[in-house]
C-alpha positions in Angstrom: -5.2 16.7 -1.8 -4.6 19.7 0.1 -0.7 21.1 -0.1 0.9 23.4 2.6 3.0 26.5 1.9 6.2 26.5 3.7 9.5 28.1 3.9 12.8 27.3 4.8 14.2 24.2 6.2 11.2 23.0 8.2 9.6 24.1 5.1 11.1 21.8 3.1 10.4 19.2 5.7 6.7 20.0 6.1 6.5 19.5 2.2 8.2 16.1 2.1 5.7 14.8 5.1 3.0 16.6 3.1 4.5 14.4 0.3 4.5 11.4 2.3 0.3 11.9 3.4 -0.2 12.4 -0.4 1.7 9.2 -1.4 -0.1 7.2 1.4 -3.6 8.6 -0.2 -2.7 7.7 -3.7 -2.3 4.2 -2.7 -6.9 4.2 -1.9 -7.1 6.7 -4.5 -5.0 5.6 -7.7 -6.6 8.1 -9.9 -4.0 11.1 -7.9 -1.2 9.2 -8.8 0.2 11.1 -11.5 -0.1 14.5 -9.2 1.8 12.8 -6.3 4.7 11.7 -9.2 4.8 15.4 -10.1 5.0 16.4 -6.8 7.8 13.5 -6.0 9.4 14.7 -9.5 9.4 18.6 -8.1 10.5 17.6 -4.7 13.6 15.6 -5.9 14.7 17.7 -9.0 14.0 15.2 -11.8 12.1 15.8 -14.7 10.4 12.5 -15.2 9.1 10.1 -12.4 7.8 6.3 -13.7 6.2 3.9 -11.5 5.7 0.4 -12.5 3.6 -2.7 -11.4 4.8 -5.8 -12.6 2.4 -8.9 -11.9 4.2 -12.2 -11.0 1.0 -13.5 -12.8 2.2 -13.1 -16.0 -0.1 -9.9 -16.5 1.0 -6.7 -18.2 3.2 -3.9 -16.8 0.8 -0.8 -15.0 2.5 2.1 -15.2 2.1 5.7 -14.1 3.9 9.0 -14.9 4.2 12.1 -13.5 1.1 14.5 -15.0 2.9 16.8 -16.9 4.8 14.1 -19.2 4.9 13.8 -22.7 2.6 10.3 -23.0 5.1 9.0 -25.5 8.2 8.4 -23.0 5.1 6.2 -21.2 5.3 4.7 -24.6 8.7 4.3 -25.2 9.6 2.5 -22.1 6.6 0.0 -22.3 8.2 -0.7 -26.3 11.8 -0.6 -24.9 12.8 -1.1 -21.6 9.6 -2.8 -19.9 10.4 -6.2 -20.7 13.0 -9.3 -20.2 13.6 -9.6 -23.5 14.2 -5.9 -23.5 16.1 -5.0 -20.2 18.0 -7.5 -18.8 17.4 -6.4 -15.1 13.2 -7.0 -15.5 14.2 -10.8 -15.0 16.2 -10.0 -11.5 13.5 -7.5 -10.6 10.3 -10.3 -10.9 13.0 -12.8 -8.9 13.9 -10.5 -5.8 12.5 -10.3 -2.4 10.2 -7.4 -1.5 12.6 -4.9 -0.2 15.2 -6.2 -1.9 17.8 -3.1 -3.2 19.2 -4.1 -6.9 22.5 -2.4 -7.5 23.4 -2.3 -11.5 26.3 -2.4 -10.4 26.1 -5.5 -8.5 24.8 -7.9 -11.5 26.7 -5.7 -14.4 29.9 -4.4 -14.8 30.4 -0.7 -16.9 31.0 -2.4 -20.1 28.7 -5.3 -19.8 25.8 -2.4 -18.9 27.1 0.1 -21.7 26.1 -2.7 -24.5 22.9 -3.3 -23.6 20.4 -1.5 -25.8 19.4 0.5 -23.1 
């Protein structure tokens, strides 16, 4: 995974394609996934990036994190937020359309959402 230097505002736009190419590799090369969520993490200004499989087969969540995260927020999510029996969107998520954008706000109101343990 080769990254270019750049400066500027076409900087910033030759690193997003550059991000792009990388994400597009990941996909034949699952093992640079974590990089490309650090990168993805950098570009955007978060400090934690998750991405999650869930199998419509009734298989476990696969999961990946950006590199440089602690392994235990991995764990944490998978123990409380991973599930339908603990996050009440998982169940909307598995019965959406690919594509499909969920709004939070769309299913659950403010104080519906605040009470959930999540």
């Amino acid at each position: 995974m080769v990254r270019r230097a750049a400066t500027g505002s076409v900087g910033r736009e030759a690193r997003l394609f550059d991000l792009i190419g990388a994400i597009y590799d990941a996909a034949l090369v699952p093992e640079n996934l974590p990089q490309v969520l650090s990168r993805l993490t950098e570009q955007t200004g978060g400090v934690w990036t998750l991405m999650s499989l869930v199998p419509l087969q009734g298989a476990g969540v696969f999961s990946f994190q950006n590199a440089e995260a602690d392994p235990e927020h991995l764990a944490l999510f998978h123990r409380k937020y991973a599930t339908p029996e603990t996050n009440p969107t998982v169940p909307l998520m598995l019965t959406s359309r690919p594509g499909d954008i969920l709004l939070r706000e769309k299913f659950y109101d403010d104080t519906t959402w605040e009470r959930f343990d999540i």
